[in-house]
N, C-alpha and C positions, 0 to 999 in steps of 0.2 A: 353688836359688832357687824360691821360691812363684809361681806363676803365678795370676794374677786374683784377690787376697786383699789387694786394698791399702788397704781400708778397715777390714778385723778388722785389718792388721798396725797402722795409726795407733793402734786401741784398744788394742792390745798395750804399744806405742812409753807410751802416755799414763801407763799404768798402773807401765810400770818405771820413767817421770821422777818419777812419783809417790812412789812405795817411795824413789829416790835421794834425795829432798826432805824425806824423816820422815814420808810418809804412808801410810796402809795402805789396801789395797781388796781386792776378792774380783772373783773374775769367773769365772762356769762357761760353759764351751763345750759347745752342743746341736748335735747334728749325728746323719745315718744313718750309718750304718757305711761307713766309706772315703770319707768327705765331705773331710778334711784337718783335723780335731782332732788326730790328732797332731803331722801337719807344723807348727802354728802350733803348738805347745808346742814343739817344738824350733826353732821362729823364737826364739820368747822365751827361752830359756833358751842362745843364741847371742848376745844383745842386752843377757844380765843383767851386762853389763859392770858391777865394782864391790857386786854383791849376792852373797851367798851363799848356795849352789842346793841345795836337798833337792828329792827328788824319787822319785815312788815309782807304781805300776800296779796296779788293781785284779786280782788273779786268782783265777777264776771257783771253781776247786776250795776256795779258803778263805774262799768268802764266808760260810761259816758258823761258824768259828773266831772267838770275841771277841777284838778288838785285834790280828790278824794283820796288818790293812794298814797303822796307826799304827805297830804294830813294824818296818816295813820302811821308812817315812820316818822317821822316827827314831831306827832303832838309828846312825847315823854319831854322831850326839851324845847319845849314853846317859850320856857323861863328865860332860855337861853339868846331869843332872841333882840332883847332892849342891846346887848353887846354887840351888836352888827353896826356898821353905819349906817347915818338914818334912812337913807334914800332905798338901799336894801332893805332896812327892819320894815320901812311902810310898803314895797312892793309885797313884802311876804306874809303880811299882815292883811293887806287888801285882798289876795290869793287866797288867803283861809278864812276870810270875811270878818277880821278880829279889828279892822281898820277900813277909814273910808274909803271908796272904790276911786282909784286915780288913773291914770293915763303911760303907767308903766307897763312895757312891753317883758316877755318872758327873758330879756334877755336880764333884766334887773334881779327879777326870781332867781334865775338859773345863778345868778353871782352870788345870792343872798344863799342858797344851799351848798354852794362850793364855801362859803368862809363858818358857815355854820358847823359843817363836817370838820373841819380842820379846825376849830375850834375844841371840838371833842373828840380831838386826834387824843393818840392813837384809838384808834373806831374801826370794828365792823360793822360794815354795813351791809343787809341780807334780804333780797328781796326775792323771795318764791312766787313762781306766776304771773313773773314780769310781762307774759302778752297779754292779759289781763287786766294790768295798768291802764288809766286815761291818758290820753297824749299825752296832755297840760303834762301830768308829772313825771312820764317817760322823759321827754324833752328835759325838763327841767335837771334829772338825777343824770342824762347823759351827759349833758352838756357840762356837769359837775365833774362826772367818771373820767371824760377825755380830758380835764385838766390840772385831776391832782399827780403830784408829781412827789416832794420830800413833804409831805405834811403829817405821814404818819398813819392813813387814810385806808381800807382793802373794801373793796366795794364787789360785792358778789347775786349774779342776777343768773337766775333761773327760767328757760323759756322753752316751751314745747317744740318741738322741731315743727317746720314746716310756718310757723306761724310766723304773721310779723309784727315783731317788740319797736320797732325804731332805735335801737342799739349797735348801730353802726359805730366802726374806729377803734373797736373793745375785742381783745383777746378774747378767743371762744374756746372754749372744749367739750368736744361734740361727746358723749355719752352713746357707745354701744352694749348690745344684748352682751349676757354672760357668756363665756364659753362654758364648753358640755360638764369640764370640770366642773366648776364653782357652780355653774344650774344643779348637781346633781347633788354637793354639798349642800347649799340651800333649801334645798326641796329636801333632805336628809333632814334637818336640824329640826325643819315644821311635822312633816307627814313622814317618820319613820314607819311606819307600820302598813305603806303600798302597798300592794303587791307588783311585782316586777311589771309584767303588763302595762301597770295602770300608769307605773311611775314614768314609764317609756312614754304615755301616752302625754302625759302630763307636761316632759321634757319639753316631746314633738310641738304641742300646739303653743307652748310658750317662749319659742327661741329664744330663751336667757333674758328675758323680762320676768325681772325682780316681782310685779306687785303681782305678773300673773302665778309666778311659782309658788307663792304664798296663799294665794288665795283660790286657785283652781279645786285644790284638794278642800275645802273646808264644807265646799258644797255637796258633796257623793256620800253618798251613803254607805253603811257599813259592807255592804251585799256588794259594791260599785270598790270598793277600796279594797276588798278580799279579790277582785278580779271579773267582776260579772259587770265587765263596759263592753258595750257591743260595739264592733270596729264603726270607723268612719267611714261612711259611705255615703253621701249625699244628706249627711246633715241627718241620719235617721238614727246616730250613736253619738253625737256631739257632746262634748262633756259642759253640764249646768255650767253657767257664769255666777258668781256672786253678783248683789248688789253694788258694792262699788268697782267692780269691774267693769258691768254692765254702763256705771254711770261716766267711767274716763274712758272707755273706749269708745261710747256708743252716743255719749251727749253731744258731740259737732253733727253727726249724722241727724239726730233729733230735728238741730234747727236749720234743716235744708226744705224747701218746698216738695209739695205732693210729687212732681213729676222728679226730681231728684234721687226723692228718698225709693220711690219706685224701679230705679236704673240701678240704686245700689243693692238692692233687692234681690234684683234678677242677675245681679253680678255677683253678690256672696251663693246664690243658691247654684249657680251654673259651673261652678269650680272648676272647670280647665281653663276658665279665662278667655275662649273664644269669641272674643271683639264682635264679631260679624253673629252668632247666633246669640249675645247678649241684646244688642240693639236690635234685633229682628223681632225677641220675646218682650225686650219694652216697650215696643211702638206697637207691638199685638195690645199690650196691658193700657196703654193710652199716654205712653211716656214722651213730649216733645224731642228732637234733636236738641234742642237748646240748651236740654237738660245736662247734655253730655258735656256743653262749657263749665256749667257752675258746677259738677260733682268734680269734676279735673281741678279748677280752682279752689276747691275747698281742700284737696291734698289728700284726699283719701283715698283716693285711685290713680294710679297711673297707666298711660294708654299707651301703647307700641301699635305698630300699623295693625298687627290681626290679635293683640293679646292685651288685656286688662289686667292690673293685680292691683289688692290693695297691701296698703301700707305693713300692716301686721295681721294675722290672722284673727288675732281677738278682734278686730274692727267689722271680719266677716262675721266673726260667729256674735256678736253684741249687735250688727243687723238683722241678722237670722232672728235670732231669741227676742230681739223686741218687735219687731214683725208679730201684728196678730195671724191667729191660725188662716183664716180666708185667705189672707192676703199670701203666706205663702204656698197654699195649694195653689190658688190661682197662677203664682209663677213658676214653678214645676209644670201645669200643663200647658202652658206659654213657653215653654223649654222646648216641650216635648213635642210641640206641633214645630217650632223652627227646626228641628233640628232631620224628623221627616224620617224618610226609611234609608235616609243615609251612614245613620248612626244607629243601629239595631241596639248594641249594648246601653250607650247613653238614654237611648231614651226609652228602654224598658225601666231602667233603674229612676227615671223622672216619674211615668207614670207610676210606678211604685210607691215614690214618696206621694204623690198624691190620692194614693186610692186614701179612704176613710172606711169600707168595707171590702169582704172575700171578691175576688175575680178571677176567673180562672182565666182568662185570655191573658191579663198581666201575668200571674202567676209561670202560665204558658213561656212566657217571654224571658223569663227569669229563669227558668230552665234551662231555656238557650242560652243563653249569658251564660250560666255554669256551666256547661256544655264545653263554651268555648273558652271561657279563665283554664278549667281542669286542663287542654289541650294545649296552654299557652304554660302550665305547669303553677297555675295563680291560684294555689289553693287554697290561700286565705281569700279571696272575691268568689272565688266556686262557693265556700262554707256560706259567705254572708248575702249569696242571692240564693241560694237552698234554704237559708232560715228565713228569706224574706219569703219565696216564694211559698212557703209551709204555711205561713201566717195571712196568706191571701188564697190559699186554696179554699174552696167552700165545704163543706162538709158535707158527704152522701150516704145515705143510708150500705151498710157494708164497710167505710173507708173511715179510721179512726177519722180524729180533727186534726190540722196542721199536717197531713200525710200531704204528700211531694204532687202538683199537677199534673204531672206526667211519669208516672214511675217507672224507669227504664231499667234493665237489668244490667249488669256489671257484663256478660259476657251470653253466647247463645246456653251455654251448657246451666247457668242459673235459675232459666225457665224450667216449670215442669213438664212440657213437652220436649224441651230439650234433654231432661235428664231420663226420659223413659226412652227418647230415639237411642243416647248414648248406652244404655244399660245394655236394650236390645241387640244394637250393633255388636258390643264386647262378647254379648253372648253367642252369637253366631245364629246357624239354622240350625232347626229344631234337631232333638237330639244329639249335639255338641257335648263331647266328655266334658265337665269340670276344669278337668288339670288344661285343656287346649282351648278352654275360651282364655280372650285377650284380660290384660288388666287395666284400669286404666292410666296406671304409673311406669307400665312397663309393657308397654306395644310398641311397633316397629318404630322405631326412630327416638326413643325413650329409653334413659337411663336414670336409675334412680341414684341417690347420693345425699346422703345427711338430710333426706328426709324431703328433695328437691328434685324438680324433675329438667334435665337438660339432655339436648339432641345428642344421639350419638350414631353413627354408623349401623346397619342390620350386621349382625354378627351371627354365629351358631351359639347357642347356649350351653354347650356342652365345652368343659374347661380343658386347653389340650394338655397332653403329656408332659410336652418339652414347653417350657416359656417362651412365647413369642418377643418376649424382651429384654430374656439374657439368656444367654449359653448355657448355662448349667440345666439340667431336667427340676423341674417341679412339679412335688410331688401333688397327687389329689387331695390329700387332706390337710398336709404340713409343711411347713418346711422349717428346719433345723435350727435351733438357738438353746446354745449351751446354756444360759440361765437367761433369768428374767420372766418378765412377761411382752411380749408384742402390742405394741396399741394402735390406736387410730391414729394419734398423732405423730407415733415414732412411722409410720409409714407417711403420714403427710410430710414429714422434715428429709425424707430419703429423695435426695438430689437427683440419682441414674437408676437403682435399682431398686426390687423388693426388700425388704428386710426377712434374714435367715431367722429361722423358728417356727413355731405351730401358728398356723392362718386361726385356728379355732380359737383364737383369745376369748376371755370373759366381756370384751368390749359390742358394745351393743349397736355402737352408729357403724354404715357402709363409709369405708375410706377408698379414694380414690387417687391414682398417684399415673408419673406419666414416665416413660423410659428413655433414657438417653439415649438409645439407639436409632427409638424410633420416636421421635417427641411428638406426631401427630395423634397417636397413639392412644386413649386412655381405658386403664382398667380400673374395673369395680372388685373390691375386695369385699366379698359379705359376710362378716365375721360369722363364727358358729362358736358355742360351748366347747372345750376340749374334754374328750372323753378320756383322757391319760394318755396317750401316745410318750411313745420313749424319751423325743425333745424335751419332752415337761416332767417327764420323771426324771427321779434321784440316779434311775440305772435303767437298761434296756429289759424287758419282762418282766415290768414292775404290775403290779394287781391291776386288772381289768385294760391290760395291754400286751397282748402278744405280741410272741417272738417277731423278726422279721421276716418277710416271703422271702423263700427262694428265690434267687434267680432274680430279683427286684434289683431295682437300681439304687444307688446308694444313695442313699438320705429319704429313700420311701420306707414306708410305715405300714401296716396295715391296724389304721385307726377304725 
């Protein structure tokens, strides 16, 4: 079953009722490699219910052999052709070498495969990897294509984007990536058992290419599919390619010359695409300018004034991966010399990819780099140059292995000179009572709360008589609530005031709450046990609570 193709499959659908009906049409499918041109040729040739199917593949070794690809869709009906006229039976016979060689031009051929078709109307006709065809028989099937009309005829050609078929005058339908839907369906159906991470990653570098979604996952390891893929960063966490990944993304690069294949090199390793420090690192490596026409002409790159990209990312990463090891050290430090002390972050992380053993001056460097991601709030590039740089530290007697180049503390107070200066300070000069040295959650300009420390005003510590934030007197130890209990929360939800009742709840966190009188205002409530006070008893001089004082104001207690 095709996933997310349901609008090329209608085109498909339209084109066989067409052929079933006595009418003929052509239609080439453009697509990158692994996009799903072939899967839709084998929709349609599942669906040719009622037609009769020829069908045949361009391949790549005989694209230079005249009439090799016409011979292999139509040798099944060779019987067929004594029924042509003769001047066509002998051009098509001369062509496949079944007859002597005559003075007939492709225009006889191309006639003799137009009445041949339509002869074994209604016919699909299906050819995959049509730029891989020889001319001879490109020419010949087009020339066929642009002039069936009612014969009954559907002619269907499949051709790699960017390349050239010589199928010109023929309806095309250009084939793009999946959307995120249908990629995540897809990659559902093969590799259920990702882990989220991996499957994110798997998405990312496959933008809805069908063969990569299928095939990405088959190569990672158990360890690698539970979630232990180290981010992308300079090609030092790249996810394996399969073999046939490696061979349709990566075989046009193959057959480019040394200086070529060297430019696209330094272009997959250099990933922000900076045009001007690409060419700087291939002319370091021995890469001609000339070079720069034929990798353009071959389609796998394209240049803007200061930015190169290529086609798909699999075409980077199936450079990278077939790149032997030398060669890509060598162009990381070819990176990493153009790029100079202008680029501190880039080219720490270049020397990185090239080191092969510990250094602590790289290491050093990568430091910085996290330094500056943490600061730009890029915590995932902080994590993956801290694990780089752990793995280039060198090991010294005293300092586990993989410990950090430069180990800095999180704040002054971290250090242990810092925490004997702070101790000493809180404690004052010598002989300082106890109860008046400082704390260090609760000194001047410190207010504690839920376990947190934020600025507050210097205040006297001693709680006044009357509420600073409402009218009524409150009391030192209580304040009055017919029933219930008081909590921290029921004071966090009180809009303008305190809540009436004993302050002593069994509640253990400090609440804080702010008064409508004075909203700049805030107070700390510090819960305590209640010992029985009247509010909390059944009746006023209940066990282990006395009477009221005299003369006290109403609603005090003496708790």
């Amino acid at each position: 079953m095709i996933v997310g193709r349901e609008a090329e499959q209608a085109v498909l659908g339209e084109l066989l009722d067409e052929a079933r009906a006595g009418r003929s049409g052509a239609l080439v499918l453009r697509g990158q490699p692994g996009i799903g041109k072939s899967a839709l040729l084998e929709h349609a040739v599942a669906r040719a219910d009622g037609l009769r199917v020829l069908r045949t593949a361009g391949i790549e070794s005989e694209a230079e052999l005249p009439f090799a690809g016409l011979h292999l869709l139509l040798g099944p009906v060779l019987d067929r052709v004594d029924a042509l006229p003769e001047r066509q039976a002998a051009a098509l016979r001369s062509a496949f070498g079944l007859g002597p060689a005559g003075q007939d031009g492709p225009l006889l051929v191309g006639l003799a495969v137009l009445s041949l078709l339509a002869d074994l109307a209604p016919l699909l006709c299906v050819v995959d990897d049509a730029h891989w065809l020889d001319r001879a028989s490109t020419e010949a099937l087009a020339f066929a294509a642009r002039r069936v009309q009612r014969e009954g005829v559907a002619l269907l050609f499949a051709v790699r984007g960017g390349a050239r078929a010589r199928l010109d005058g023929m309806r095309e339908l250009p084939l793009w990536g999946l959307d995120g839907r249908a990629s995540a369906a897809l990659l559902a159906q093969h590799a259920p058992d990702l882990a989220p991470p991996v499957r994110d990653r798997v998405l990312a570098e496959s933008e809805g290419n069908p063969l990569a979604l299928i095939e990405l996952h088959a190569s990672l390891t158990a360890e690698q599919r539970g979630g232990a893929v180290l981010p992308l960063a300079y090609h030092l966490g790249a996810l394996p390619l399969t073999d046939r990944v490696r061979r349709t993304f990566g075989a046009q690069a193959a057959r480019l010359d040394e200086g070529s294949r060297t430019l696209l090199l330094v272009a997959a390793v250099e990933e922000t695409g900076d045009l001007g420090v690409v060419l700087r690192a291939a002319e370091a490596l021995g890469a001609r300018p000339s070079a720069l026409e034929r990798v353009e002409r071959s389609g796998l790159l394209s240049f803007s004034r200061t930015f190169a990209a290529f086609k798909h990312p699999l075409v980077r990463a199936a450079v990278v991966q077939e790149a032997p090891l030398a060669r890509r050290l060598a162009a990381h430090r070819a990176i990493a010399e153009a790029l100079g002390e202008q680029h501190p972050d880039r080219r720490a992380w270049h020397l990185a990819a090239a080191a092969t053993g510990p250094d602590e001056r790289i290491a050093a460097g990568l430091a910085d780099t996290a330094e500056q991601a943490a600061a730009r709030a890029g915590y995932a590039a902080q994590t993956a140059a801290l694990e780089r740089a752990a793995e280039l530290t060198p090991t010294r007697p005293g300092r586990p292995a993989g410990s950090s180049a430069r180990p800095r503390p999180r704040s002054w107070r971290a250090t242990s000179r810092g925490r004997r200066r702070s101790r000493a300070a809180r404690a004052g000069p010598p002989g300082t009572p106890r109860s008046r040295r400082a704390s260090p959650t609760s000194g001047p300009g410190w207010s504690s709360s839920a376990g947190h420390r934020s600025p507050r005003r210097r205040s006297c510590s001693r709680p006044p008589t009357r509420s600073r934030i409402g009218s009524r007197p409150r009391p030192r130890g209580c304040w009055r609530k017919p029933s219930g209990t008081v909590t921290s929360a029921a004071i966090r939800r009180s809009p303008g005031r305190p809540p009436t009742g004993c302050s002593r709840w069994p509640a253990r966190r400090p609440a804080r709450w702010r008064s409508a009188a004075s909203p700049g205002s805030w107070r700390t409530i510090r819960p305590r046990r209640c010992r029985g006070c009247a509010p909390c008893s059944p009746r006023p001089g209940a066990a282990g609570c006395p009477a009221p004082r005299s003369g006290s104001s109403p609603g005090r207690w003496a708790c």
